[in-house]
C-alpha positions as CSV (number, residue, x, y, z in Angstrom):
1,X,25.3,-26.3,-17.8
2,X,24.6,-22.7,-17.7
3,X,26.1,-19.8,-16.9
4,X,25.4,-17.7,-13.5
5,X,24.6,-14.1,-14.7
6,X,23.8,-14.9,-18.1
7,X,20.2,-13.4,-17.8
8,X,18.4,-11.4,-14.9
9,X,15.0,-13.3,-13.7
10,X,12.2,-10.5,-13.5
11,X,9.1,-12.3,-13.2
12,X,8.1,-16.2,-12.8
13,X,4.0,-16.8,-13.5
14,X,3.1,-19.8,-11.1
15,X,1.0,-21.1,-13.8
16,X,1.4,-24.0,-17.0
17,X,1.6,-22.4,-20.4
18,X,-0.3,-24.4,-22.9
19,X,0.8,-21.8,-25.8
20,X,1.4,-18.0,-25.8
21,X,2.2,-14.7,-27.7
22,X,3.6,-11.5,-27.6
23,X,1.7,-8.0,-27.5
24,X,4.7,-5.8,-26.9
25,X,5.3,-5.9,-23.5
26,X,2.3,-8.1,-22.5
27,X,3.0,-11.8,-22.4
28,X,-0.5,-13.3,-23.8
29,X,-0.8,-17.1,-22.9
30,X,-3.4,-20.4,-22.6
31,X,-2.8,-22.6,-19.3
32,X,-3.7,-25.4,-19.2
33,X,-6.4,-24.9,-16.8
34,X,-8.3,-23.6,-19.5
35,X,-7.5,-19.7,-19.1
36,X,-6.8,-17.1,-21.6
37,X,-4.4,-14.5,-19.3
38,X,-2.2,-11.4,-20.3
39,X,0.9,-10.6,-18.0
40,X,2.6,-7.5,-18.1
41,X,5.3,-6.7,-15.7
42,X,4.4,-10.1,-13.5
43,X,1.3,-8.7,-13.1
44,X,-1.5,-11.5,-14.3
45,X,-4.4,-10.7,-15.5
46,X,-7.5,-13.2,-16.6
47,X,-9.4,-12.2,-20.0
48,X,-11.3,-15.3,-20.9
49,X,-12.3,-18.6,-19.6
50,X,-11.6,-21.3,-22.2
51,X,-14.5,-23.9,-22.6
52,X,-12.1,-26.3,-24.7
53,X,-8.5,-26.9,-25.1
54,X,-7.3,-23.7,-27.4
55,X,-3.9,-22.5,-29.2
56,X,-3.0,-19.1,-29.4
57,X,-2.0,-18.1,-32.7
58,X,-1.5,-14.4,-32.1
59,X,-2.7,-11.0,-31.5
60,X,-3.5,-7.7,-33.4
61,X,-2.7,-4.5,-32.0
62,X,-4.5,-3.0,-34.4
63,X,-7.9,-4.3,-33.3
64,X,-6.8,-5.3,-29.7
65,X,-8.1,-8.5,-30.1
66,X,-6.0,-12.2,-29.7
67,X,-6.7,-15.0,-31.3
68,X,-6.9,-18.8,-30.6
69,X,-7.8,-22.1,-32.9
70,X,-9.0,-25.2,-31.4
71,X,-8.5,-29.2,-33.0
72,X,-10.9,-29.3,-35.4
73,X,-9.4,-25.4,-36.9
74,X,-12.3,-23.7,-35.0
75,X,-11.0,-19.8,-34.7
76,X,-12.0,-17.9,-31.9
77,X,-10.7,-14.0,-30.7
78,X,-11.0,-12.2,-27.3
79,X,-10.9,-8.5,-26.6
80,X,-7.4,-7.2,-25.3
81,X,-7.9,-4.0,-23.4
82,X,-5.2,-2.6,-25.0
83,X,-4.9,0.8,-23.2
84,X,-4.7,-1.1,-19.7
85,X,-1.4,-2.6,-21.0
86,X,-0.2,0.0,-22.5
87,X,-1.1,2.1,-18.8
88,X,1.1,-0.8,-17.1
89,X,4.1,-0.7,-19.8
90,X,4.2,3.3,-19.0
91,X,4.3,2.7,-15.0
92,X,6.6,0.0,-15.5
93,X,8.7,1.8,-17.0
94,X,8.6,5.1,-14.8
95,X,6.8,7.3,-17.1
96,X,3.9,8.2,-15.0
97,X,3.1,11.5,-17.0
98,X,2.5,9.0,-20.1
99,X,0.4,6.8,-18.0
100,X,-1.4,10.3,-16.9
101,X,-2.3,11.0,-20.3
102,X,-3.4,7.4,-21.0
103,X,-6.1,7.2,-18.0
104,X,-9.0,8.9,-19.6
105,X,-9.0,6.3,-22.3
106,X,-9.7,3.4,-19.3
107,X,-12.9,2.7,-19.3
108,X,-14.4,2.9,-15.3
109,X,-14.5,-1.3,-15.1
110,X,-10.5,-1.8,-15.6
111,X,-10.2,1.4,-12.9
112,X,-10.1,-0.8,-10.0
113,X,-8.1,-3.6,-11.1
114,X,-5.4,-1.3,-12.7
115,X,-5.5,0.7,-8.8
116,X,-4.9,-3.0,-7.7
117,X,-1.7,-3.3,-9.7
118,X,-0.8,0.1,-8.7
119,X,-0.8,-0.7,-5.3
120,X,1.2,-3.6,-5.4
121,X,3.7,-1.4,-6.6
122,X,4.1,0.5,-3.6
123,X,1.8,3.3,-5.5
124,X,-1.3,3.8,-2.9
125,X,-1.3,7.8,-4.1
126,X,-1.6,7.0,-7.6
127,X,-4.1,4.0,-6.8
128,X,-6.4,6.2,-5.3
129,X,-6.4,8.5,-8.1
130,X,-7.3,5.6,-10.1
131,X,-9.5,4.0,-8.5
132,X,-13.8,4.3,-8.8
133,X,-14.9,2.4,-6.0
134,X,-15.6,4.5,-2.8
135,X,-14.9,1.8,-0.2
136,X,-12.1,0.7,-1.9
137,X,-10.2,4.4,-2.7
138,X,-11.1,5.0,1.2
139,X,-8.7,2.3,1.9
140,X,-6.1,3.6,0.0
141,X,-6.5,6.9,1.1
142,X,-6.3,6.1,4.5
143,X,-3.1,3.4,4.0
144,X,-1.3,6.6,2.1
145,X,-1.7,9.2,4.9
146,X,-4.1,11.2,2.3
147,X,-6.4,11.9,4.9
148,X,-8.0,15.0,3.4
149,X,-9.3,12.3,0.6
150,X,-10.5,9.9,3.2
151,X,-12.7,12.7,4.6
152,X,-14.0,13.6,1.8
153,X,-14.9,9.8,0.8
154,X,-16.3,9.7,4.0
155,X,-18.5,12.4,3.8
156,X,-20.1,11.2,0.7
157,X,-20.1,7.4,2.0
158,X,-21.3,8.1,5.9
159,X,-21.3,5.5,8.2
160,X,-20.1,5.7,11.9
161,X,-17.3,2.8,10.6
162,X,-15.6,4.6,8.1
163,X,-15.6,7.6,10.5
164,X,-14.0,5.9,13.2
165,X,-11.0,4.3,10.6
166,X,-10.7,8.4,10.2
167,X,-10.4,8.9,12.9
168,X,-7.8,6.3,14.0
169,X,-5.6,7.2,10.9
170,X,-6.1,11.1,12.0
171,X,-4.7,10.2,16.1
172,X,-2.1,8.2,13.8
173,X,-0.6,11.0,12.1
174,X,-1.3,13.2,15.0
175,X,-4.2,15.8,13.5
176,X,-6.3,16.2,16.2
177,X,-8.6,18.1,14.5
178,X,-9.5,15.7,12.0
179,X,-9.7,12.8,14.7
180,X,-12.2,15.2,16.6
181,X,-14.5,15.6,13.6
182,X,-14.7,12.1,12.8
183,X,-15.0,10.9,16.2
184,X,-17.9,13.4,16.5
185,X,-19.5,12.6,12.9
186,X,-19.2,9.0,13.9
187,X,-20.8,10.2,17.4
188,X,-17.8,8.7,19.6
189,X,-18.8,10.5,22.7
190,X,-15.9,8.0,24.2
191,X,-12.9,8.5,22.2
192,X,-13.8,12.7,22.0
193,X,-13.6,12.8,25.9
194,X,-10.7,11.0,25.8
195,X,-9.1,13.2,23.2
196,X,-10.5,16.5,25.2
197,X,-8.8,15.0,28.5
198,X,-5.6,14.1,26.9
199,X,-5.2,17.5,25.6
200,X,-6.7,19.4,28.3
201,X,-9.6,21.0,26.7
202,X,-12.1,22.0,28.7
């Protein structure tokens, strides 16, 4: 019948598993919908589209590679970015210096999608660290409060909308200053008078 407590849920994958193996800490599984994922920490990620019904037979660290065999004993392997797991394992489990010393091995595609998992966990500093993507890293710095790093994005990006976001988030956290420039760079003639009547310059 089971018994209440005997094990501690973490994670549930909204997904059929056809067959599956274990990479350390990364859960490595078919669905039936004809994918080829890796989960680590709940956190699901796609590394292949099956074209035909395949098994997965196992995975070598070693190589990072995982491989599969199909009815008529047809092997085939996928790449396993190894160092993106690993990266997650270390966050997971709180050793963020680890993970530090990981990140140059990343390669810039996996930067985004690793800031996406990041930020899920309540880690929009560290995301925008991570990150590559301007537009994307703007976001984050502005959702964090890092609003020196959203200037500085926005410098290099432009754009009067990306200046008035700044200049929202800046009124938000009450710098004035910063609100001003980015109202100006954005040329918010509106919003600066507004700003220069509400605090009485001149």
């Amino acid at each position: 019948d089971g018994v209440d407590g005997a094990f501690e849920l973490l994670h549930e994958i909204p997904d059929t598993v056809a067959s599956s193996a274990w990479v350390g800490d990364c859960f490595v599984y078919a669905s039936r919908a004809g994918r080829l994922h890796a989960c680590v920490g709940g956190d699901v990620a796609t590394l292949a589209r099956l074209d035909r019904p395949q098994t997965v037979v196992g995975a070598l660290a070693s190589v990072g590679r995982v491989f599969t065999v199909d009815r008529d004993a047809g092997v085939a392997s996928y790449r396993l970015h190894l160092p993106v797991i690993e990266y997650k394992t270390l966050v997971l489990a709180g050793d963020l210096d680890g993970a530090a010393v990981l990140l140059p091995s990343i390669p810039p595609t996996s930067r985004d999608a690793l800031a996406r998992f990041l930020e899920a966990r309540g880690m929009a500093d560290l995301a925008a660290e991570v990150a590559v993507d301007d537009e994307y890293r703007f976001e984050l710095a502005t959702g964090a409060g890092d609003l020196a790093r959203a200037a500085a994005i926005a410098g290099r990006l432009g754009g009067a909308t990306k200046w008035r976001a700044l200049a929202d988030a800046a009124l938000a956290a009450g710098d004035l200053a910063l609100a001003s420039r980015a109202m100006d760079a954005a040329g918010d003639v509106a919003g600066l008078l507004l700003l220069a009547a509400a605090t009485g310059d001149g």
